[in-house]
TORKEDREN-942349 format. One record per residue (C-alpha): chain; residue in three letters; residue number from 0; x, y, z. Coordinates in Angstrom, 3 decimals. Example, Ala and Ser with C-alpha at 12.3 -4.5 7.8 and 13.67 -1.06 7.14 Angstrom:
<atoms>
> A ala 0 12.300 -4.500 7.800 .
> A ser 1 13.670 -1.060 7.140 .
</atoms>
This chain:
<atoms>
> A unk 0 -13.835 -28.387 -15.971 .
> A unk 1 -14.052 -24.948 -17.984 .
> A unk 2 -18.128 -25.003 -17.701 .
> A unk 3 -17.904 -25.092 -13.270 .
> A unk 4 -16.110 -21.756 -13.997 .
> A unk 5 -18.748 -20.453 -15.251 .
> A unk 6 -21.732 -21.891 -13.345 .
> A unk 7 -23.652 -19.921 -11.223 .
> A unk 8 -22.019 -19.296 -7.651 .
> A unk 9 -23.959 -19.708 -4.618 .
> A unk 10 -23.913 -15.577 -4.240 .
> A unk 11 -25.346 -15.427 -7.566 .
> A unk 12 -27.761 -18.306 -7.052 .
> A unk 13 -29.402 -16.130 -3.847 .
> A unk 14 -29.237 -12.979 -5.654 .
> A unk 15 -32.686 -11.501 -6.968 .
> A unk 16 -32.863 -10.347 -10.436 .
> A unk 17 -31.649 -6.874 -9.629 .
> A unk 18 -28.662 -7.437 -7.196 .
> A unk 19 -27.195 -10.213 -10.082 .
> A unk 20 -27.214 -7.363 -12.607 .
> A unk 21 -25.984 -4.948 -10.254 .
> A unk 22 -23.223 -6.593 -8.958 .
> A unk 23 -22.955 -8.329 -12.526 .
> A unk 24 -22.286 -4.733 -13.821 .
> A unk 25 -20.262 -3.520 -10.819 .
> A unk 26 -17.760 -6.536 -11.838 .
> A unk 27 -17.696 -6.033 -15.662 .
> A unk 28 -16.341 -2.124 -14.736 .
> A unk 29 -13.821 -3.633 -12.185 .
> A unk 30 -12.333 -5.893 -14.973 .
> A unk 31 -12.648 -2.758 -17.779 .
> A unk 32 -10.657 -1.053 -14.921 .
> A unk 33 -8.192 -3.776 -14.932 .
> A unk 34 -7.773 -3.547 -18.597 .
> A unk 35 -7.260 0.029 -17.894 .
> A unk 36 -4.276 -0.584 -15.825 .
> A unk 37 -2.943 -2.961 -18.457 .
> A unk 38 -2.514 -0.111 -21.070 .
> A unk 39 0.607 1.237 -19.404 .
> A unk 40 2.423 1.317 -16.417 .
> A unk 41 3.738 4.111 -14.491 .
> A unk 42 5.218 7.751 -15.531 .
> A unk 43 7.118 7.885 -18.585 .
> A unk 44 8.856 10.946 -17.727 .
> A unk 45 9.707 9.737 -14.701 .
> A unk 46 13.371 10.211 -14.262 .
> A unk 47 14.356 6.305 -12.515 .
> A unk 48 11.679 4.494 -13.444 .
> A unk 49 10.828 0.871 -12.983 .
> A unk 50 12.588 -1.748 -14.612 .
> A unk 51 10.169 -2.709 -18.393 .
> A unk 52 9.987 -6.495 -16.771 .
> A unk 53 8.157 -5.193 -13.566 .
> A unk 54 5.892 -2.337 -16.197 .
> A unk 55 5.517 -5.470 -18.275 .
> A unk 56 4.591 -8.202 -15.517 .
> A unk 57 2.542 -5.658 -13.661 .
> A unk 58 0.555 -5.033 -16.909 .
> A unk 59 -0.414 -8.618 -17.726 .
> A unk 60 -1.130 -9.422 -13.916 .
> A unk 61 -3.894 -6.307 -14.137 .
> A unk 62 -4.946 -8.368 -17.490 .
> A unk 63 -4.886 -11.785 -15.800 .
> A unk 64 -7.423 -10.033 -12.678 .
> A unk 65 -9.461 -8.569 -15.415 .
> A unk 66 -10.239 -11.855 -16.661 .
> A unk 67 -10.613 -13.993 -13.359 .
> A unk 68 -13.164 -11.016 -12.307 .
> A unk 69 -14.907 -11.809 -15.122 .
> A unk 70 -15.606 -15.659 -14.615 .
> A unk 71 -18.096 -16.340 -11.351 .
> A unk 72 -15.647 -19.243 -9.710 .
> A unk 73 -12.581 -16.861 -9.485 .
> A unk 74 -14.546 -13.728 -9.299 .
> A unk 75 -13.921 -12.849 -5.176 .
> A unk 76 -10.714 -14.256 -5.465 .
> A unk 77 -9.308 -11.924 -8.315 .
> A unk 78 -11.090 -8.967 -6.614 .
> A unk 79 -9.040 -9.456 -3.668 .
> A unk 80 -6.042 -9.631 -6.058 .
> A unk 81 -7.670 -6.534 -7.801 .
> A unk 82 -7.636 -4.813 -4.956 .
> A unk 83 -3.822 -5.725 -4.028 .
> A unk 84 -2.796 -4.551 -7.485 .
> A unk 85 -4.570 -1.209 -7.126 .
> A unk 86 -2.758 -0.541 -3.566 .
> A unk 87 0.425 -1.666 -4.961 .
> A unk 88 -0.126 0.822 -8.291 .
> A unk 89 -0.466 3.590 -5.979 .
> A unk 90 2.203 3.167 -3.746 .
> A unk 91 4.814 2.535 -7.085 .
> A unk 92 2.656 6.029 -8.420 .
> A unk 93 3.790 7.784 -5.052 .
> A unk 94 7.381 6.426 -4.674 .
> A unk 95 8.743 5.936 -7.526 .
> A unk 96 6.308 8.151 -10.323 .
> A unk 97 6.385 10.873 -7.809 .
> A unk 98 3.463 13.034 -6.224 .
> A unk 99 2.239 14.917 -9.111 .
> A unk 100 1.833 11.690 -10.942 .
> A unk 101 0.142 10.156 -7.638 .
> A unk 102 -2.471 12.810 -7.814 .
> A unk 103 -2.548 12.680 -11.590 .
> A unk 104 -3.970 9.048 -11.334 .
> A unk 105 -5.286 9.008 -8.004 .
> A unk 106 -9.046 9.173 -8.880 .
> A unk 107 -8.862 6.161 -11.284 .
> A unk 108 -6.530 4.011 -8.788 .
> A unk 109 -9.381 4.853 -5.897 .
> A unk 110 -12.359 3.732 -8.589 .
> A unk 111 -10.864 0.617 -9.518 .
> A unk 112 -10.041 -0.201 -5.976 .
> A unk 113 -13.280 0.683 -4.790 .
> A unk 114 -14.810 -1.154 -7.699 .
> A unk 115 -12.390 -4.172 -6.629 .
> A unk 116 -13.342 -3.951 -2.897 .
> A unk 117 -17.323 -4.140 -3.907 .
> A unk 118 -16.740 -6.831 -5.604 .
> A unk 119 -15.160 -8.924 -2.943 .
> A unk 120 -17.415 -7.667 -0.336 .
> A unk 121 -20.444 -8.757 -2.224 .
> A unk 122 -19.606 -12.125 -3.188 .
> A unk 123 -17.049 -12.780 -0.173 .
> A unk 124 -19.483 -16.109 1.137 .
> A unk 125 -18.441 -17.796 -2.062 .
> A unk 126 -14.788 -17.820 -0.099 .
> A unk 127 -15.971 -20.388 2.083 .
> A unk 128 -15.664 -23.100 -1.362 .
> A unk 129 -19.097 -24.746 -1.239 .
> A unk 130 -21.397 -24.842 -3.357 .
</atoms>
């Protein structure tokens, strides 16, 4: 079961040499971005900020995409989750963490979501399930 993760999906299969390394590359930085996310969660001198449990649980969810970005099978499905997470991070960063913060973090949030949204876009056909 844990080797058809890693096999080969029909994206990658039509790729040529230089769009599997490319996108290859373009997924490895959305999952570092991930991991980036993971290392801490919101403001810390905002004045009501959110519960540790959601900080916590948002944390290892941005861990969890990381991960699934990184293995072919689950790669367009975590990049849609990727993506989800990084809208989701900037609304808490504009509501809650304020508008300074928003800004302060805005460039990163936009990178990993962009990086999230290439993802999905290139290897969207392996949606479909076949192989």
């Amino acid at each position: 079961m844990l080797n058809m993760l890693f096999k080969p999906t029909p994206t990658m299969r039509n790729d040529g040499r230089s769009a599997h390394i490319l996108f290859t590359i373009v997924a490895v930085l959305a999952a570092v971005t991930m991991f980036l996310c993971a290392t801490g969660s919101g403001n810390p001198t905002t004045a009501e900020p959110l519960p540790d449990a959601v900080n916590t649980a948002a944390n290892v969810l941005a861990v969890l995409i990381g991960i699934f970005i990184l293995i072919p099978k689950t790669r367009a499905i975590a990049s849609i989750a990727g993506a989800a997470n990084m809208v989701a991070s900037m609304l808490a960063n504009y509501f809650v963490d304020g508008y300074a913060y928003f800004l302060q973090v805005l460039a990163f949030d936009l990178v990993a979501l962009g990086l999230s949204l290439v993802v999905l876009w290139h290897y969207r056909k392996d949606l479909k399930g076949h192989d």
